[in-house]
N, C-alpha and C positions, 0 to 999 in steps of 0.2 A: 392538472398542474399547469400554471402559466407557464410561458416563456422567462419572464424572467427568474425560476426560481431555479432555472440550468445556470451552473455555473459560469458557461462560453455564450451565453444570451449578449448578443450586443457586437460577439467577437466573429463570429462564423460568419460569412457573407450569405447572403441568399440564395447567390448561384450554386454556393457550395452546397447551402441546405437540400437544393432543388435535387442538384446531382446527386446524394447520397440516396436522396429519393427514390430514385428508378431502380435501384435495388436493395435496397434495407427497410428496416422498418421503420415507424416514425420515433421523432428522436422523442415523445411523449406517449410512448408503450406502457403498459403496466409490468411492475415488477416480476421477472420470470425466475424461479429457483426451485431449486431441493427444497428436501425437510432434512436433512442430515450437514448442515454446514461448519464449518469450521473457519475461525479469524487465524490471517496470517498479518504480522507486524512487521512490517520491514524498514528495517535501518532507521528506527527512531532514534537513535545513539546520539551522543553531545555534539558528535565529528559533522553529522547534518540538519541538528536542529538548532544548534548555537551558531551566532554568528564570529564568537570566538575563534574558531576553526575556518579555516579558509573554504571549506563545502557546506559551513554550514550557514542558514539565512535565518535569525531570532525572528523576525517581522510576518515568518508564515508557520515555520518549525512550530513555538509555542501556542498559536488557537488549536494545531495542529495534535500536538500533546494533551490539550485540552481534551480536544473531539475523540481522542483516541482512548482517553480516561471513561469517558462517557458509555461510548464504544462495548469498554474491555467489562465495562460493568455492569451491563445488561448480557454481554456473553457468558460473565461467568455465573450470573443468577440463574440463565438456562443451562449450565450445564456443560457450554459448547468447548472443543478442541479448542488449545489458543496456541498458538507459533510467533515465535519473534527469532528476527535474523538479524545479525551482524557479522562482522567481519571474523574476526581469529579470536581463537579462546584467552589469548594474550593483548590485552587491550591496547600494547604497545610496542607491537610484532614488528620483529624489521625483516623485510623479504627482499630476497631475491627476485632480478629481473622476472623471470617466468611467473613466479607467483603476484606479482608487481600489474603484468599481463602490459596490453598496448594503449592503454587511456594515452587519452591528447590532455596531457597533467604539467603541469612545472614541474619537471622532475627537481625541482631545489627549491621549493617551497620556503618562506621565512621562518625560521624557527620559533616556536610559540613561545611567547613571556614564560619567563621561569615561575615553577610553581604549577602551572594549567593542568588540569588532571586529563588523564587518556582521555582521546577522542571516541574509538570505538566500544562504549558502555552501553545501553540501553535508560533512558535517561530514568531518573529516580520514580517523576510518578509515573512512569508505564512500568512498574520494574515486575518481571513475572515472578506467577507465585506457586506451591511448589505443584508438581504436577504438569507443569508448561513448558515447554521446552524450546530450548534457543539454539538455533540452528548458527553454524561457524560457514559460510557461506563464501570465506576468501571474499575477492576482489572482484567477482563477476556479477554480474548487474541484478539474474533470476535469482528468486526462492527456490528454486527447482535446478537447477544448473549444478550437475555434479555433489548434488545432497540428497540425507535422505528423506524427502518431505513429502514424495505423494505417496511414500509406501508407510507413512504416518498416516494419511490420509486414508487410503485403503484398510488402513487397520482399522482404522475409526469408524469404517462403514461412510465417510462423507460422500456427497454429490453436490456440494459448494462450497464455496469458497469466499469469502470477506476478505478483499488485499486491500490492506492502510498502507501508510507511511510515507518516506520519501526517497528519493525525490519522483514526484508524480512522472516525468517524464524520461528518467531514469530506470531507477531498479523496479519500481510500481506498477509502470509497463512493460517491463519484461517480465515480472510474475504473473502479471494476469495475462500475456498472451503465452506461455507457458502453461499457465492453468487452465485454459482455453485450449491449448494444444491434446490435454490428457481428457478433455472432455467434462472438463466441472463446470458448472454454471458459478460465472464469479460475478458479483456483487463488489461495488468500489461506493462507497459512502464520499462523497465530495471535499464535505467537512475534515476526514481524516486522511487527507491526503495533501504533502503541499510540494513547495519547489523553489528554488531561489530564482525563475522566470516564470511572470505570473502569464504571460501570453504562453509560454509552452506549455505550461499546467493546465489549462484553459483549453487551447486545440487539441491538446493529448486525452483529455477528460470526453471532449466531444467524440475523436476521430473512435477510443477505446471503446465507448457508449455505441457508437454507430456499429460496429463491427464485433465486439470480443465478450462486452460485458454489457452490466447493468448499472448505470452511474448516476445513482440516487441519494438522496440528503440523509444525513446520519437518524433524523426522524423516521424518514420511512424505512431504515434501517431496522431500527431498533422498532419499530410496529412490524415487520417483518419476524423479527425472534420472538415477539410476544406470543404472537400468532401461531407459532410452532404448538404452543401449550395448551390449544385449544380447541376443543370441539369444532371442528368446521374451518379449522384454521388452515394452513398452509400442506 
């Protein structure tokens, strides 16, 4: 795999490269996983893929919903678990401070043009099908974070994990060092993950790679799940 086909190609400094060097591996490893994985969705909702919603950035959100169609559809022809998260079962919950938690937010945001449909949906073409389960995750950044998602995962028999969505440097990264924490091998497709800063999408994709996951292109993804189904595969 070239250098350029890392998403942070260009951005990482070389002293940085060198340094990660002297204890990690190289950032062009081959992919390491289970045979038992499972796709988690996080927070593909209107609220952070549209730019209508003050979190959310249309300019990355959408290839991002693209890549995650892509993604879901090669999962579910093998068969795999699929998890999607968003906020409250009520797409237009009003909380209290505690449940609200301590983000650095405008607490008084502009009120959105009349008419705008809730922001925390899961947007139409990722919308799960039945069998799939959407976890209410409140306001905290993990998939894992006071839900019940790795004892889905334990039920499943999984030993990986596939974290999409957004924002990369947000809730994305706190699932996968979460999912890292429980001992899954996680897998982050590049493609299906974005952020409304493309430099912290970028360093966070590199620093997650270097240390927590495997942060490879939605192709070698999905030759990854092929490969489950076969003779001599994974």
């Amino acid at each position: 795999m070239s250098s350029a086909s890392k998403p942070w190609a260009g951005v990482i400094p070389e002293e940085d490269l060198a340094a990660f060097g002297r204890g990690f591996d190289d950032q062009h490893r081959p992919l390491t996983a289970g045979v038992r994985p499972a796709v988690v969705v996080v927070d593909m909702t209107r609220a952070f893929v549209d730019s209508a919603y003050p979190t959310g950035w249309s300019p990355t959100g959408y290839p991002a919903v693209r890549a995650n169609a892509s993604l879901l559809a090669s999962a579910r022809a093998a068969g795999l678990p699929i998890y999607f998260t968003r906020g409250y079962p009520e797409p237009d919950a009003e909380l209290p401070a505690a449940q609200r938690g301590r983000w650095k937010v405008n607490r008084a945001p502009a009120p959105l043009p009349e008419g705008t449909p809730p922001g925390d949906v899961i947007v139409e073409e990722l919308a799960p099908m039945a069998g799939e389960i959407v976890i209410d995750k409140g306001t905290k950044p993990s998939a894992f974070f006071g839900t019940p998602l790795v004892s889905y995962l334990v039920h499943n028999g999984c030993d990986t994990v596939i974290v999409t969505g957004m924002t990369t440097s947000g809730c994305v990264r706190a699932s996968v060092l979460d999912a890292f924490q429980y001992n899954f091998n996680v897998i982050v497709p590049f493609e299906c993950s974005a952020d409304r800063s493309q430099i912290s999408h970028k360093v966070n994709l590199f620093d997650m790679h270097m240390k927590y996951a495997d942060v490879v292109s939605l192709d070698e993804t999905v030759d990854y799940l092929e490969k489950l189904g076969t003779p001599g595969g994974q």
